[in-house]
N, C-alpha and C positions, 0 to 999 in steps of 0.2 A: 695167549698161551703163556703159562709162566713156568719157567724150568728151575731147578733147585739144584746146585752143584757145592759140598760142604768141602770136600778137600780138593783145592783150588788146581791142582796142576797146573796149567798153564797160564794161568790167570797168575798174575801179581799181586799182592798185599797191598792195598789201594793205599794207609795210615804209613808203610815201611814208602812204598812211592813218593809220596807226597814229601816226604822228610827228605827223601832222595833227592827231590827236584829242587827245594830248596838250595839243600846242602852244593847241588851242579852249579846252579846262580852264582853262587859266590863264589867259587873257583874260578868257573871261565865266564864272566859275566865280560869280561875284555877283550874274548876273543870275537874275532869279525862273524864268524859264521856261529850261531846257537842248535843245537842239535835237536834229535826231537827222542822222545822217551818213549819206546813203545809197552804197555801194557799186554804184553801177548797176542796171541793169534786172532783175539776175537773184543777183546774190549778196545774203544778207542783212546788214544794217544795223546799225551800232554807235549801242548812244546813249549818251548820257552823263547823270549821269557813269559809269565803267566800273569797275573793279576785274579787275588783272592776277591770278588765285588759282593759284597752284603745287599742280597735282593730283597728278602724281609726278615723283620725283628720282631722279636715278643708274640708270636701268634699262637693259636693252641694248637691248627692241625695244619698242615700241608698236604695238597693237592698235586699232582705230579702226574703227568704223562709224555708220550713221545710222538714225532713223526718218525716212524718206520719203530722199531724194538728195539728197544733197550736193556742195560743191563743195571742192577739193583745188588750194592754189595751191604751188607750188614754188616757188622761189626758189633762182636759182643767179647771181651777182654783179646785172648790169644784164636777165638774162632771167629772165622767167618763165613757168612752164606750169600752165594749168589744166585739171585733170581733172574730170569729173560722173562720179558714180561711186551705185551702190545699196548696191555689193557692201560686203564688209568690207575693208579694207585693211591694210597692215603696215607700220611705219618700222622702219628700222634703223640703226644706225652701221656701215657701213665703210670702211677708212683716214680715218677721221676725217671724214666727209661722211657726209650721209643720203640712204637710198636705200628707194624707194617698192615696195612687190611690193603685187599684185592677186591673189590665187588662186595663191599661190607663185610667180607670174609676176612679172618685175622690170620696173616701168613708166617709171621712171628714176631715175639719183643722181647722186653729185655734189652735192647742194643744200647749200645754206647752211640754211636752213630750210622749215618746209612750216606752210600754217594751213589750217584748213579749216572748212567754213561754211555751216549749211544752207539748201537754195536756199529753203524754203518758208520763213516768217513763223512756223507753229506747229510746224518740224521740229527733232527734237535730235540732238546727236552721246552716243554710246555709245563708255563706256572700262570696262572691268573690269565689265561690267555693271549700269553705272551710266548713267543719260543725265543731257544737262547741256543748260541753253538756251547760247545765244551761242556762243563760238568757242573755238577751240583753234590753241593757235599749237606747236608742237615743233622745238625747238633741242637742239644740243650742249652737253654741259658735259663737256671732256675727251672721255673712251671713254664717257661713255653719254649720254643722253637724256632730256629733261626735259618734262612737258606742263604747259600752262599753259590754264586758259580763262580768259576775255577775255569777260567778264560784265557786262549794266548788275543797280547795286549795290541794285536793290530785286528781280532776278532771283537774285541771290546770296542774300539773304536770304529768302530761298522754299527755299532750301536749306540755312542755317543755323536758322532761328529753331525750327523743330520739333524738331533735335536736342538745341539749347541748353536745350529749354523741358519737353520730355518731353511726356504724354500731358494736351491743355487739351480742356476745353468750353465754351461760351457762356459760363457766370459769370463763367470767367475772360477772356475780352475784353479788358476794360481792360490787362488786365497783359498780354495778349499783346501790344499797342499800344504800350505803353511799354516792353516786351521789344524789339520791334519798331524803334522810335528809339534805343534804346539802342544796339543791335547795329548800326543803320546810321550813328549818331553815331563809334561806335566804330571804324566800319571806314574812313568818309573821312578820319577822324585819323590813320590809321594805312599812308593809301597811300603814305609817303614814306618809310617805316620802315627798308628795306633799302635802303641807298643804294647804286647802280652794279650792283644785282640785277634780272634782270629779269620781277620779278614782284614784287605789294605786301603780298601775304597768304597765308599758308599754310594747307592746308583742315583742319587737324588742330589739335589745343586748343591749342596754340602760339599763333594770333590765338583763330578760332575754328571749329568741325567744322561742315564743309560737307559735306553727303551729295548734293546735286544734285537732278534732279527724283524721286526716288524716295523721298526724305523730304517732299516739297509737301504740304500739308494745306492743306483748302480755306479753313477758318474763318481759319487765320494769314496764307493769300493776302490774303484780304479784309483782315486788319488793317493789312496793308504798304499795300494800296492805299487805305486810308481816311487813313492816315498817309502816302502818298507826300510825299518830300521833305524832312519835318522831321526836323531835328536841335537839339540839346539846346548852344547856347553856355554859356559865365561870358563875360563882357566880350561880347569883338570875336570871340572862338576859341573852336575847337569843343572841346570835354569831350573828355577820356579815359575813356570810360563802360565803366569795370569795372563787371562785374555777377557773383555769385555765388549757389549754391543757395537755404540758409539760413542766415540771420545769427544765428540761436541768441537773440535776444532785442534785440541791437545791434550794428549797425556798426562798423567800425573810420578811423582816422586813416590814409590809406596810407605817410605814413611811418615810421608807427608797425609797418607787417605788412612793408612791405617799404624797400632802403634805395634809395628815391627820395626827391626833392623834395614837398615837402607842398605840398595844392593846396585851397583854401579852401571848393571844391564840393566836396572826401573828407573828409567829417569823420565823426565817431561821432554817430551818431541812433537812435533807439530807436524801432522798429516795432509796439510798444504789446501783442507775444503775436500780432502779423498770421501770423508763419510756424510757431507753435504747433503745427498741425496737420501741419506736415513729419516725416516718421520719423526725421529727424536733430535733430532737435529737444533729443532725449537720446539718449545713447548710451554705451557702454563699454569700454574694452578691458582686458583684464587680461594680463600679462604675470610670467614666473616669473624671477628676476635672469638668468638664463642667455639668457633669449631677450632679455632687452632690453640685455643686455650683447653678443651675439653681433649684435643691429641697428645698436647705436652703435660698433663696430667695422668695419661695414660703410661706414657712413657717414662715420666718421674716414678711412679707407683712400682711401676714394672721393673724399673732398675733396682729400685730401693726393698722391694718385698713388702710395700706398707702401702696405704691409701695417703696421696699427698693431692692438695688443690692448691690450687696458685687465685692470686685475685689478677684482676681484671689488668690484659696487657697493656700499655701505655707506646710501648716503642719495641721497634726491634731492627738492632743494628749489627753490621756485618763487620768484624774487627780484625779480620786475619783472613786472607787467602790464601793458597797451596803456588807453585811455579807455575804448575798448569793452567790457573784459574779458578780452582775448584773452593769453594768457604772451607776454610779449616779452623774457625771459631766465627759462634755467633752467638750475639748474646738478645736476649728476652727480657723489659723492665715492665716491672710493673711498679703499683703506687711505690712501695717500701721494701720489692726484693728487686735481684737480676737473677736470671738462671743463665748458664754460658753452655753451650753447645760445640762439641767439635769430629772433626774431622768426619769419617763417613758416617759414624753415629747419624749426623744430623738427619739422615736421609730415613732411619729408622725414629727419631723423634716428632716429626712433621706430617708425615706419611701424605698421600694426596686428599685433596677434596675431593675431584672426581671418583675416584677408587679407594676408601678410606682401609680398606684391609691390603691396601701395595705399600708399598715405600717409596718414598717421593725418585724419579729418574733418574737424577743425580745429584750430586751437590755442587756443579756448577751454574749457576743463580744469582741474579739480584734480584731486592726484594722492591718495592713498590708501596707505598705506603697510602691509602686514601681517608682523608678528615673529614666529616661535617664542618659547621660553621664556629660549632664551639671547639674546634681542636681535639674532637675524640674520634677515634679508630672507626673507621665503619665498613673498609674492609682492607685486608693486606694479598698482595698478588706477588709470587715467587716466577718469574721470568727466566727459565733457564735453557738449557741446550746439553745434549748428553744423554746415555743411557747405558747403566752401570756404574761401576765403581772408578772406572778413567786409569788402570793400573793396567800395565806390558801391552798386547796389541789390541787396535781397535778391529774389530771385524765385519763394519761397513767400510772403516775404509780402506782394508786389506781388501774388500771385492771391490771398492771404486778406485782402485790402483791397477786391481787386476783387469778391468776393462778398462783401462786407459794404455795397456802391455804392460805392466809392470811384472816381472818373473816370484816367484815365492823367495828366491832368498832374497830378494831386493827389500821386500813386503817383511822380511822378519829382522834383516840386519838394522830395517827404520826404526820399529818395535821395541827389540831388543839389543841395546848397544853392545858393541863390541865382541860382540859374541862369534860363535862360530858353529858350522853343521858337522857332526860326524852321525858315520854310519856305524854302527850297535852290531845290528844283526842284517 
């Protein structure tokens, strides 16, 4: 059934809200308790604080539906139309405006943009058969179409933390806990990121993979909510809480993996053998001069925008390592060049033999070198330990801590030096 209500009464201007709730964040963003914003008697409620997440980009039409009914606000300049609707619905771009179909039926266009929002408290909206809590707002960018949900950020993380964390039991608790505050420290550091974008995060490893409610786990629910609200400062400001698989043994310096600013809470710590029992822990790749010549051409080319070939390797030597262990320059000779390689680049220069479309596990490695009898290359082998970049926590061994008793803030103050927990909301 889909209802049509044009002067809003009690419904609220969904574009005047949104500015609102902003505009609230930054006033009491300091105060302990965050309020929640109702939207009238019948649409559901934004609380804070929120996070804008960019679900898809550039497509031509969107697909949208609900569990239980929803409601479908239009926006076209100073008017707006609200639809209740069960059914599935459609957006589209034409001549540059969005326009609504119900059942191949066109319900109207022209809009500037459409949000929508489920009427119940425990109903969700459905994209690509995925459901999500909280809202979806869909705007233009040029000729296609962009969705965004409009998520409070400890509902966000009922969707990130299972993917990021992979398959936990009870032992591991603690660390899903400190998984937990990491992920949400991380993400309100990060809602200003894209400036004049309108959205703070994007759901794919780029910030971090947000699958929605169909990745929820109950156990990590319960961790977000035993943990509601804390985040992880140094000083006065909240961390930039990298977090990675396994650190192979130790940490890294982040300006050491990558070329940012060094920050005195990323330093190299050593997790004492915590994440030992990770399968990345050790690992290998071996490589024949031809394939790791035909990789570092790829990657030459790719940096540079041009076709570049190199001749045939002769050596390749490890000239700089990181505090933590990790290669923070390498260099490649051949008859009459060197090519020099650094920091976690390398990990994208190499990529593996076994899996030639990954990037090599980490950049903590030595290399192996094997000769025929005339002293030419016949095959090189990368010996390493690690998975990820080795920058703020490891996350085998925040759960090989946590079955050993170790508590979360024990697990984070290892991680992240000097730092400290406060409660937000």
């Amino acid at each position: 059934m889909i209802k049509e209500k044009n002067n809003l009464g009690n419904y609220l201007h969904q574009g005047f809200l949104f500015q609102t709730a902003i505009i609230l964040i930054i006033i009491i963003w300091g105060c302990t308790a965050v309020p929640r914003l109702k939207e009238g008697s019948e649409l559901s409620f934004i609380r804070l604080p929120f996070a804008r997440v960019l679900i898809d980009n550039d497509v031509k039409e969107i697909n949208i539906s609900g569990v239980g009914q929803y409601a479908v606000e239009c926006i076209r300049g100073e008017e707006n139309y609200v639809y209740h609707s069960s059914q599935s619905m459609k957006v589209m771009q034409e001549d540059g405006r969005l326009t609504l179909y119900a059942n191949k039926s066109r319900i109207g266009d022209d809009f500037d943009e459409i949000i929508l929002s489920p009427r119940a408290k425990k109903g969700f909206l459905k994209y690509n058969n995925r459901r999500y809590r909280g809202m979806f707002r869909i705007i233009l960018r040029g000729s296609s179409l962009r969705l965004i949900n409009i998520v409070h950020i400890d509902d966000y993380l009922k969707g990130v933390v299972p993917p990021e964390m992979g398959p936990v039991g009870k032992e591991e608790f603690e660390a899903i806990k400190a998984q937990t505050i990491a992920a949400r420290t991380y993400s309100l550091k990060r809602l200003s990121q894209y400036p004049g974008e309108p959205f703070d995060l994007r759901s794919d490893v780029t910030d971090q993979l947000y699958q929605g409610v169909e990745s929820e786990n109950e156990l990590i629910s319960e961790a977000i909510e035993q943990t509601r609200g804390y985040v992880i400062k140094y000083g006065d400001s909240l961390i930039t809480a990298y977090y990675h698989s396994t650190c192979g043994g130790n940490t890294d310096q982040i300006e050491e993996v990558w070329d940012k600013p060094a920050a005195e809470y990323l330093k190299s710590v050593t997790d004492s053998g915590a994440c030992e029992w990770s399968k990345y822990y050790h690992w290998k790749e071996s490589y024949t001069p031809e394939q790791l010549k035909m990789r570092i051409e790829r990657f030459l080319s790719s940096e540079n925008g041009r076709e570049i070939s190199i001749e045939n390797i002769t050596d390749i030597k490890i000239t700089k390592r990181t505090s933590g262990g990790r290669v923070a320059e390498l260099v490649v000779q051949t008859k009459n060049s060197e090519y020099a390689f650094g920091k976690d680049k390398i990990r994208w220069a190499f990529k593996r033999s076994s899996k030639p479309e990954l990037i090599l596990p980490s950049a903590r490695f030595t290399i192996e070198l094997l000769r025929d009898d005339a002293g030419e290359l016949i095959r090189i082998d990368f010996v390493g330990g690690g998975y990820g970049h080795g920058v703020g926590m490891c996350q085998c061994g925040a759960m090989g801590m946590s079955r050993n008793g170790r508590e979360f803030k024990q697990i984070l103050s290892l991680y992240y030096k000097d730092t400290r927990l406060v409660k937000l909301y």
